[in-house]
C-alpha angles and dihedrals in degrees: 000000000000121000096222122108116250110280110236110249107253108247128274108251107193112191098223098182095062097046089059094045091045085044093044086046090053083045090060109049100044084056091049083053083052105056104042085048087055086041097052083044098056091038083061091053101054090044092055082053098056095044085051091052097040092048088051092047083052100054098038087061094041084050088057098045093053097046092053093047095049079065089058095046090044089048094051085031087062096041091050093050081045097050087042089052105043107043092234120125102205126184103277118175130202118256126216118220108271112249095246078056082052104049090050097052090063090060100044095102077066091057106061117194095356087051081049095059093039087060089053092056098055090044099064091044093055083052098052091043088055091066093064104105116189096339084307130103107211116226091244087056090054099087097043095044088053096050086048101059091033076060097059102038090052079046100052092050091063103041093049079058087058097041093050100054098072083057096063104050122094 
């Protein structure tokens, strides 16, 4: 063992001033993660809002357009059962989608299951309008036309189901 008294420990020198200035860096930067975590939230938000909005203004109008149209197929619809009944072979004329019918079409991949549907209905009545031969349905298209635009009335009752949903939610 040495013969030397113990040595007194120098004293401890804390730099003060730097410990506040490397605490009050770590303090910023967590509040600056912070807020640009709070900002990209509420930028979600108010994108979710918009889509939302977006998705209920498209299927409102969606919503219009089919129950108008259901108007045109149970008018020809009528005429058609009329004309098969009755023996008679009128002038019909076939008729082209209306443009709200249009419109809609283009945003039914926005529309899942409902645009599904909506694409259905025009379809049939495309079909239907494609047996009209020189402003005369023939007696051997009847019974097809018929089915066609039964086809798409049964269809338009259940996608305006669909359509409507959405518009109903909060």
């Amino acid at each position: 063992m040495s013969k030397h008294p113990p040595q007194p420990r120098p004293p401890i020198s804390i730099d003060w001033p730097a410990w506040v200035q490397a605490v009050g860096s770590v303090g910023a930067i967590l509040a600056a993660i912070g807020i640009a975590a709070h900002e990209r939230s509420v930028a979600r938000a108010k994108e979710a809002k918009k889509d939302d909005l977006e998705m209920k203004s498209r299927h409102t109008r969606a919503n219009r357009a089919l129950e108008r149209f259901q108007k045109v197929i149970a008018e020809q619809l009528d005429f058609a059962r009329t004309q098969q009944t009755g023996n008679v072979h009128p002038e019909i004329h076939p008729l082209p989608l209306p443009d709200e019918v249009k419109d809609v079409e283009r945003d039914c991949y926005l529309m899942g299951e409902a645009g599904g549907d909506f694409l259905t209905v025009t379809n049939s009545f495309l079909e239907a309008q494609s047996l009209i031969k020189g402003d005369i349905l023939l007696r051997k298209h009847e019974c097809a036309f018929i089915q066609h635009l039964e086809n798409a009335q049964n269809m338009s009752n259940q996608a305006l189901k669909k359509i409507r949903e959405p518009l109903w939610e909060k």
